[in-house]
C-alpha positions in Angstrom: 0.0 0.0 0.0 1.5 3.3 -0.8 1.5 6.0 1.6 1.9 8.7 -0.6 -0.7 11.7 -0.7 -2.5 12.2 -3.4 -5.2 14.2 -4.6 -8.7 12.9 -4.3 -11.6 14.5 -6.8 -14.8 13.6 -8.2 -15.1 13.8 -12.0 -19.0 13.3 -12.8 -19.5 13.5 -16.5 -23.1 13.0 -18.2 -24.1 12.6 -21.4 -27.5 10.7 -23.5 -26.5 7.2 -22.1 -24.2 7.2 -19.0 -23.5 9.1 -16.1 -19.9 8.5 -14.4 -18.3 9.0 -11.1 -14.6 8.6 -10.3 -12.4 9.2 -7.4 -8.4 8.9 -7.7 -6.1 6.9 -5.2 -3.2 5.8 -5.1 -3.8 2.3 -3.9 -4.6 0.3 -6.9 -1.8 -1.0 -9.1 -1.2 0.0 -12.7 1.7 -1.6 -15.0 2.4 1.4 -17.5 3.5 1.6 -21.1 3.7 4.9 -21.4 4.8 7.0 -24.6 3.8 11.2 -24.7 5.0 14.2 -25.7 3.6 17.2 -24.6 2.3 19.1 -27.6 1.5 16.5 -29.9 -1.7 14.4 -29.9 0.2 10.9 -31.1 -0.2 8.9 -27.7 0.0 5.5 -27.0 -0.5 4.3 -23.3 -1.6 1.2 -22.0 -3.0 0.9 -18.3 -3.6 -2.4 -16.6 -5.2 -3.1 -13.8 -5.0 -5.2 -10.6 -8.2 -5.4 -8.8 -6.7 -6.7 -5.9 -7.6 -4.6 -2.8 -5.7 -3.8 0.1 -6.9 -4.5 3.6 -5.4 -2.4 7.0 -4.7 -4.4 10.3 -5.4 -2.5 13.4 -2.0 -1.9 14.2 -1.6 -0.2 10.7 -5.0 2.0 10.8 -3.9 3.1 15.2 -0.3 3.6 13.7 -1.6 6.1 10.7 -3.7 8.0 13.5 -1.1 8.2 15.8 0.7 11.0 13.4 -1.8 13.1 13.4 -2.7 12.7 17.2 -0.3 15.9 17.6 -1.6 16.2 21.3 -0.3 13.2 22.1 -3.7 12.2 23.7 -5.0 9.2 21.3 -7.4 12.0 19.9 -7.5 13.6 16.9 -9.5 16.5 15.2 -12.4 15.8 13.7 -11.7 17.8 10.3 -8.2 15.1 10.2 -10.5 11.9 9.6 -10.7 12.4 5.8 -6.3 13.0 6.2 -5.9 9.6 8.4 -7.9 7.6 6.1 -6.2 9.2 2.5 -2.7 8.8 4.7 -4.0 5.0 4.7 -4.4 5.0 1.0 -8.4 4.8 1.0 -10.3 7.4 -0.6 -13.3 8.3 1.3 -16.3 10.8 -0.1 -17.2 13.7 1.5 -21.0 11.3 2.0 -18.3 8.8 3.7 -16.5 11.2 6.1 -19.6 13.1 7.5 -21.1 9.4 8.3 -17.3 8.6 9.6 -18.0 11.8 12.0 -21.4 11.4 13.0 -20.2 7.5 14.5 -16.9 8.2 15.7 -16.9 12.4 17.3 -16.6 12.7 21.0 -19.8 14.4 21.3 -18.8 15.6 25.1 -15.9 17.6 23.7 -16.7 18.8 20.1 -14.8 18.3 17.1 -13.0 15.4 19.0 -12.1 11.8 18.2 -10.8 9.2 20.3 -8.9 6.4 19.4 -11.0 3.6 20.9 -14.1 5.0 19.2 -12.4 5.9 15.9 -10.3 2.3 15.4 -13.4 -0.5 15.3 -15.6 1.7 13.1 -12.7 2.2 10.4 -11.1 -1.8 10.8 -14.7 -2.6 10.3 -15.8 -0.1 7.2 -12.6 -1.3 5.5 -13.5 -5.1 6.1 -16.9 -3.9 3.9 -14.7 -2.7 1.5 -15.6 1.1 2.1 -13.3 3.5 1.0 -12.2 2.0 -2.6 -10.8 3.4 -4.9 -11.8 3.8 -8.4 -10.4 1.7 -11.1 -7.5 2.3 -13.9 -10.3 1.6 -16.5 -12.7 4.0 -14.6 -9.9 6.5 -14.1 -9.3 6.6 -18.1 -13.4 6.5 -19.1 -13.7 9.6 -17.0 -10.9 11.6 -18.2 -12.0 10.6 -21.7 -15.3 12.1 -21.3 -13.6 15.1 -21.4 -11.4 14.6 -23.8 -14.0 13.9 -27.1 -11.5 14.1 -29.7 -9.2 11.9 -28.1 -5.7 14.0 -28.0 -4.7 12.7 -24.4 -5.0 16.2 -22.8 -7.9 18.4 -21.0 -7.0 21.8 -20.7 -6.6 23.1 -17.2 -9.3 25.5 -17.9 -11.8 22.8 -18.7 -10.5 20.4 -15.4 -10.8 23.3 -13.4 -14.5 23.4 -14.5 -15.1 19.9 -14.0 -13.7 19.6 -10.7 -15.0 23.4 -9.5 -18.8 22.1 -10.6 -19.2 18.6 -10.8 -19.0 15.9 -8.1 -17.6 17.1 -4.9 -16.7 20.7 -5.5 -12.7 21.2 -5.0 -11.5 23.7 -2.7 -9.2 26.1 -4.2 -6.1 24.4 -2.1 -7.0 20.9 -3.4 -7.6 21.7 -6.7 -3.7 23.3 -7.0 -2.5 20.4 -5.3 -4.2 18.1 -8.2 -3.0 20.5 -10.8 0.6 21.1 -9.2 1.3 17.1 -9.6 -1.1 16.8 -13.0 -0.6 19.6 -15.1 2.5 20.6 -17.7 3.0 23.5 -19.7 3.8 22.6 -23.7 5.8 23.9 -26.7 2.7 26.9 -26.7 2.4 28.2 -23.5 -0.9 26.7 -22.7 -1.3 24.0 -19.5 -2.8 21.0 -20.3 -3.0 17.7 -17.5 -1.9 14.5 -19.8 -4.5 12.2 -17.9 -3.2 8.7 -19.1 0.2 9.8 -17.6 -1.2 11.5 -14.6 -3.2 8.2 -14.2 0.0 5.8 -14.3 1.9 8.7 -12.1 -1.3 8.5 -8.9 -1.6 4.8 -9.5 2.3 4.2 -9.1 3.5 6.7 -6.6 
């Protein structure tokens, strides 16, 4: 399982026959075949999935809350729960983490969460197989869907729409963490995010 943080959005794309939802992680496993140049459309990428899943023992999911515990109490903030469980490469919704806080909170002192409350409910969520993330495949249908003719780029102007509006809104600091680790300038001197590379680059780090 990689530990690495990573941005988490919502793409939700509609059109006459489908309607899709996707949510980036870093916990699945791609094997990459990755050729692209920046400023040309001629792109060929392959992205393979494992649909293996990863599962956290209690030691593991106590451990991840332990570094943000900075009082050194076994409690954490509430607004960290959404951190803890990205630091253990799951990828909760927003739906997810204000469910997470209405089991878990320490409603004697507000905005509070206690170890011994907060470690059954997430060991057990994550034996339900809450928290996944979405697939390669589902990754690259997604992107596509705003990518019509195929070039292998979305300008950041049209992602910043997408993420801004649809789905989960971004706040302003996640979305330039997305587009600080997705986005490249080309030959032209417009930005552009090269979402089969950005996909291999989340899926691998």
């Amino acid at each position: 399982m990689s530990n690495a943080t990573v941005p988490t959005f919502t793409i939700t794309t509609s059109n006459a026959t489908t309607t899709t939802s996707v949510v980036t992680s870093s916990s699945s496993l791609v094997q990459p075949n990755t050729s692209m140049a920046v400023g040309v459309s001629t792109q060929s990428t392959t992205v393979a999935l494992s649909s293996s899943t990863s599962t956290c023992t209690a030691a593991a999911i106590a451990d991840a809350f332990d570094i943000f515990d900075h009082s050194g109490n076994r409690t954490i903030d509430v607004r960290e729960l959404g951190t803890v469980l990205r630091y253990l490469g799951y990828v909760p919704s927003q739906a997810d983490l204000r469910e997470l806080a209405v089991n878990v909170e320490d409603h004697e002192a507000t905005g509070t969460v206690h170890l011994a409350a907060f470690l059954p409910y997430v060991e057990n969520a994550i034996s339900e197989y809450k928290y996944q993330p979405a697939s390669a495949s589902e990754l690259l249908s997604a992107f596509r869907a705003l990518d019509p003719e195929r070039t292998g780029t979305i300008s950041r102007e049209c992602m910043e729409s997408a993420l801004r509006h649809d789905g989960e809104p971004f706040e302003d600091e996640e979305l330039e963490e997305m587009m600080s680790a997705a986005a490249v300038e080309t030959a032209t001197g417009t930005t552009v995010i090269p979402y089969e590379l950005y996909i291999n680059k989340i899926l691998f780090s």
